[in-house]
Structure formats: C-alpha cells, structure tokens
SETORSE-181854 format. One record per residue: x, y, z of N, C-alpha, C in turn. Coordinates in nm, 2 decimals. Layout:
<atoms>
[atom [X Y Z] [X Y Z] [X Y Z]]
...
</atoms>
This chain:
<atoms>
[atom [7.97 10.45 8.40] [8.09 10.39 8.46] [8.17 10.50 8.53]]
[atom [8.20 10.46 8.64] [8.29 10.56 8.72] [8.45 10.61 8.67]]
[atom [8.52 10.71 8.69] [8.63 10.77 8.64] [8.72 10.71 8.74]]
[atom [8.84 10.62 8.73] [8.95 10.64 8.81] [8.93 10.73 8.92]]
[atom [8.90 10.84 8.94] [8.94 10.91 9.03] [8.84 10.91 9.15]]
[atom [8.73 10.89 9.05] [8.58 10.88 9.13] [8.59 10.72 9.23]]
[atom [8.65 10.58 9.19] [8.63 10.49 9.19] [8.76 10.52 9.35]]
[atom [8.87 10.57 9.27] [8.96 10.58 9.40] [8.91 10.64 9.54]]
[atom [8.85 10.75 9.53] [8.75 10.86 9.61] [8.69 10.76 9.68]]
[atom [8.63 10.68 9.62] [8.50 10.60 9.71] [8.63 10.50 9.79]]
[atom [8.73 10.42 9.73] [8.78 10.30 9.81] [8.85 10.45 9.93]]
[atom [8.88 10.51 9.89] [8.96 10.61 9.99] [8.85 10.64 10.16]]
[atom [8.73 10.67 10.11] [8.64 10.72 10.18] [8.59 10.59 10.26]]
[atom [8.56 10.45 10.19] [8.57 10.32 10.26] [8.64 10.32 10.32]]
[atom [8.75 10.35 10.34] [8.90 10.27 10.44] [8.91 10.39 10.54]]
[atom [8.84 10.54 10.53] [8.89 10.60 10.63] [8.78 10.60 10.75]]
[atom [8.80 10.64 10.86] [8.71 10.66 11.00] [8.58 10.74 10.93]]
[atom [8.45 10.69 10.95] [8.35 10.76 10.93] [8.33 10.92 10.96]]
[atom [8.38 10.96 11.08] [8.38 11.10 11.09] [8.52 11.19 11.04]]
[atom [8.61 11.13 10.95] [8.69 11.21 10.88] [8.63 11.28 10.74]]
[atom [8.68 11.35 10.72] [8.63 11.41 10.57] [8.74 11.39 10.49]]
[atom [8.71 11.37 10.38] [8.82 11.36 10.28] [8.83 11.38 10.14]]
[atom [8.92 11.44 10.08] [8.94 11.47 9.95] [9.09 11.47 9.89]]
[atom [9.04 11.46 9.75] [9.18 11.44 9.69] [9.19 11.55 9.62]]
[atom [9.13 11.67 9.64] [9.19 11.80 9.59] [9.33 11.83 9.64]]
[atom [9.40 11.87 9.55] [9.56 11.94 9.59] [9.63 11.75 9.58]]
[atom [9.56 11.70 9.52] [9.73 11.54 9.56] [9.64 11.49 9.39]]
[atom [9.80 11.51 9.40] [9.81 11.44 9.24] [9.82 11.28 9.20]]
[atom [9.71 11.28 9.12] [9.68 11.08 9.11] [9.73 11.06 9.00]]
[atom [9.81 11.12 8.95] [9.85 11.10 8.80] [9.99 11.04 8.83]]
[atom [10.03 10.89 8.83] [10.13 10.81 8.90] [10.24 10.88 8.79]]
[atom [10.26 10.90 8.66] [10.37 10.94 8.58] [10.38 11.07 8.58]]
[atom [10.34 11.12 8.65] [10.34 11.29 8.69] [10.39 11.28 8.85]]
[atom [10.35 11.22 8.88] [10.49 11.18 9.06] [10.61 11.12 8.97]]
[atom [10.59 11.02 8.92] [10.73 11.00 8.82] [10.80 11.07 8.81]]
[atom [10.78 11.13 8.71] [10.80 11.24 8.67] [10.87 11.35 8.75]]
[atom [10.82 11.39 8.84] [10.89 11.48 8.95] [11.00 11.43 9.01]]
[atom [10.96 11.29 9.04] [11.07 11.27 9.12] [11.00 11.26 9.29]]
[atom [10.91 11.26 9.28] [10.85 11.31 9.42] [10.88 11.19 9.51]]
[atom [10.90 11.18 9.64] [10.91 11.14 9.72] [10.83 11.06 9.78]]
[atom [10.83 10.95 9.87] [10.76 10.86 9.85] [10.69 10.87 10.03]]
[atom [10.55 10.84 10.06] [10.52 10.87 10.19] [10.61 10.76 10.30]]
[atom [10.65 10.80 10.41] [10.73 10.72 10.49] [10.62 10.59 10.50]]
[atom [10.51 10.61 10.53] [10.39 10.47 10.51] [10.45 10.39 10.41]]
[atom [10.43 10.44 10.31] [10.39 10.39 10.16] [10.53 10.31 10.18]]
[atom [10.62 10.36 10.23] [10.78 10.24 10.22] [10.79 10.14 10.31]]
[atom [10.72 10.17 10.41] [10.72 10.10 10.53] [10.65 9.95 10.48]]
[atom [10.51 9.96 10.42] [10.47 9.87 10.38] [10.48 9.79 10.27]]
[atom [10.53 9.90 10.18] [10.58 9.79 10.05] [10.78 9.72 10.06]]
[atom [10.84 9.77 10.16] [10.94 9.68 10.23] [10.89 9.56 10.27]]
[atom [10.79 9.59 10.36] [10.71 9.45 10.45] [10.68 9.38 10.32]]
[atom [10.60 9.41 10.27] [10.53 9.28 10.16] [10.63 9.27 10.10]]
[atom [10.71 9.34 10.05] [10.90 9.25 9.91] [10.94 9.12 10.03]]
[atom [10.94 9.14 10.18] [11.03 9.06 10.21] [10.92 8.99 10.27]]
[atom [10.81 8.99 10.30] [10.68 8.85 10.33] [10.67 8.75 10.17]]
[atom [10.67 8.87 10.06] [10.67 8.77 9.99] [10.83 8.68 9.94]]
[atom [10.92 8.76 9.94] [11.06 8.66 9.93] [11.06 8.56 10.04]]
[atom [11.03 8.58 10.16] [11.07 8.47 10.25] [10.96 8.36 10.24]]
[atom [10.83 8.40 10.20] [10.72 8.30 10.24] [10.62 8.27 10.11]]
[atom [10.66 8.36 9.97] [10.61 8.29 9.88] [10.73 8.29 9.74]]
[atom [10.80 8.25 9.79] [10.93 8.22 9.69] [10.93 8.35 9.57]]
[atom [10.90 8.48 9.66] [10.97 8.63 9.55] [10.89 8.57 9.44]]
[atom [10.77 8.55 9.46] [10.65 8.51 9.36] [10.64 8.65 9.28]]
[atom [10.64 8.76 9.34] [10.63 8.92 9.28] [10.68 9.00 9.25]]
[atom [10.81 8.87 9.28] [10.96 8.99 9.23] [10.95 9.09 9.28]]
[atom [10.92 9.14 9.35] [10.92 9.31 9.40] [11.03 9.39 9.36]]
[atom [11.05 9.51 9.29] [11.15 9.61 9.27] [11.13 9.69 9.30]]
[atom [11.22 9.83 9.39] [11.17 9.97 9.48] [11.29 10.02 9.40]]
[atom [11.34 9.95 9.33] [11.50 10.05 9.31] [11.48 10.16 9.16]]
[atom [11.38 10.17 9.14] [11.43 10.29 9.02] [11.26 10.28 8.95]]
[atom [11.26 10.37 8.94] [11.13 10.41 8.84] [11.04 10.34 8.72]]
[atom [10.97 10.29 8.76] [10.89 10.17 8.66] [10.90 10.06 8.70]]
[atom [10.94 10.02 8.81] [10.96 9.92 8.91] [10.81 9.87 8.94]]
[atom [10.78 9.76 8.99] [10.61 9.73 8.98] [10.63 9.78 9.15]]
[atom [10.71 9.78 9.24] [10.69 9.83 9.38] [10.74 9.96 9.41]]
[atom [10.75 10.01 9.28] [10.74 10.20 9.26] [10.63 10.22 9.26]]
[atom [10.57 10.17 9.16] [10.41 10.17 9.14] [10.30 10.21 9.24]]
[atom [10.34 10.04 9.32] [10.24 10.05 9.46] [10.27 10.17 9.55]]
[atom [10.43 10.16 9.57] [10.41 10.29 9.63] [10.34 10.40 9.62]]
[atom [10.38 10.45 9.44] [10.30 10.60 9.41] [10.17 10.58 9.44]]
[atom [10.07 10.45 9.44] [9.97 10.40 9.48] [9.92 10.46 9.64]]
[atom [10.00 10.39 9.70] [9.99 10.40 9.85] [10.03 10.52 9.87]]
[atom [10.12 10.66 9.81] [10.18 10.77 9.86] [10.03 10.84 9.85]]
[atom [9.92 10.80 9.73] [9.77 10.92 9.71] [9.71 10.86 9.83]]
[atom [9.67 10.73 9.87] [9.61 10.70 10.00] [9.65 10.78 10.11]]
[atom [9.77 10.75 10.14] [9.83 10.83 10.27] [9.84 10.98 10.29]]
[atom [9.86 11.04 10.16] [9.84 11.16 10.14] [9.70 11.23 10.17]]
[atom [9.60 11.17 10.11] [9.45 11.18 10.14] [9.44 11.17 10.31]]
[atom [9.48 11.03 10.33] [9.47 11.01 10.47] [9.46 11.13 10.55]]
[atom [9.60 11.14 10.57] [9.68 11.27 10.63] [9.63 11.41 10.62]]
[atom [9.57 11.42 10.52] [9.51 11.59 10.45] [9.38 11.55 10.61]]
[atom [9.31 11.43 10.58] [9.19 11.42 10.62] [9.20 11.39 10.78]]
[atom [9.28 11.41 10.84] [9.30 11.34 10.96] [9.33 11.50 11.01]]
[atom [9.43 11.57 10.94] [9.48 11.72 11.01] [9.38 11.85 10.94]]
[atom [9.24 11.77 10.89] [9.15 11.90 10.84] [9.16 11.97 10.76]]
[atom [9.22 11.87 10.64] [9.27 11.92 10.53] [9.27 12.05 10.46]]
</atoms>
C-alpha cells in the first residue's frame, strides 16, 4: 500500500505537463505543520476555494458550508491541500 505522500506524488505528477519534472522535496505535506506556522496560503489555492464557497452557496444551497476564516475550517484544509499542489507546481514549472 502506498504512503500519503507517495499517492500524492503520483496525482501531482498526473495533473502536471509531461515534460515538467517534479518533486515535493523542500514543501511541507504535513497540513498541521502549515497550521501550525501560520503559513500563508498560495494566491491559487484562494482564488479557487473562494470560487467553489460561492458556486456552491449560490447553486447548491451552501451544501458544504465552506469556512476560510480561521484554522480547522474544512476550506482551510483544501486550501493547505491546494497550497502543496501549487507549490509543487511552481517548484516544477521554474526548475525547481
């Protein structure tokens, strides 16, 4: 069975352009360890989880409650989620 990190690696390596290289060395996947810091959230990573709070308020009656306002929030979460994506992204796009 694969490790979290291994499983993440692969969907990472799926989603990016075949001739990118990519790694998650130096970006921390440990979401309560970005908690924790306090770390900042990728401008992506807000951009999209705004879009989905207000697609799903307006067009599935805030079926997901979405919360961004404070830590342990379920759309903190996706963020810290989406901040390792985009992070990876970006390492892998500028030759990391």
């Amino acid at each position: 069975m694969k490790t979290r990190e291994e499983m993440l690696a692969d969907w990472i390596k799926t989603s990016l352009p075949k001739e990118v290289e990519y790694s998650l060395e130096g970006i921390e996947t440990d979401i309560n360890v970005r908690w924790e810091a306090a770390q900042d959230h990728h401008p992506e990573s807000k951009k999209i989880m705004h879009a989905i709070a207000a697609l799903d308020y307006a067009y599935a009656g805030d079926g997901f409650c979405w919360k961004t306002g404070g830590d342990g929030d379920n759309g903190e979460t996706v963020m810290y989620l989406l901040d390792i994506y985009f992070e990876a992204k970006d390492k892998a796009e500028n030759g990391g």
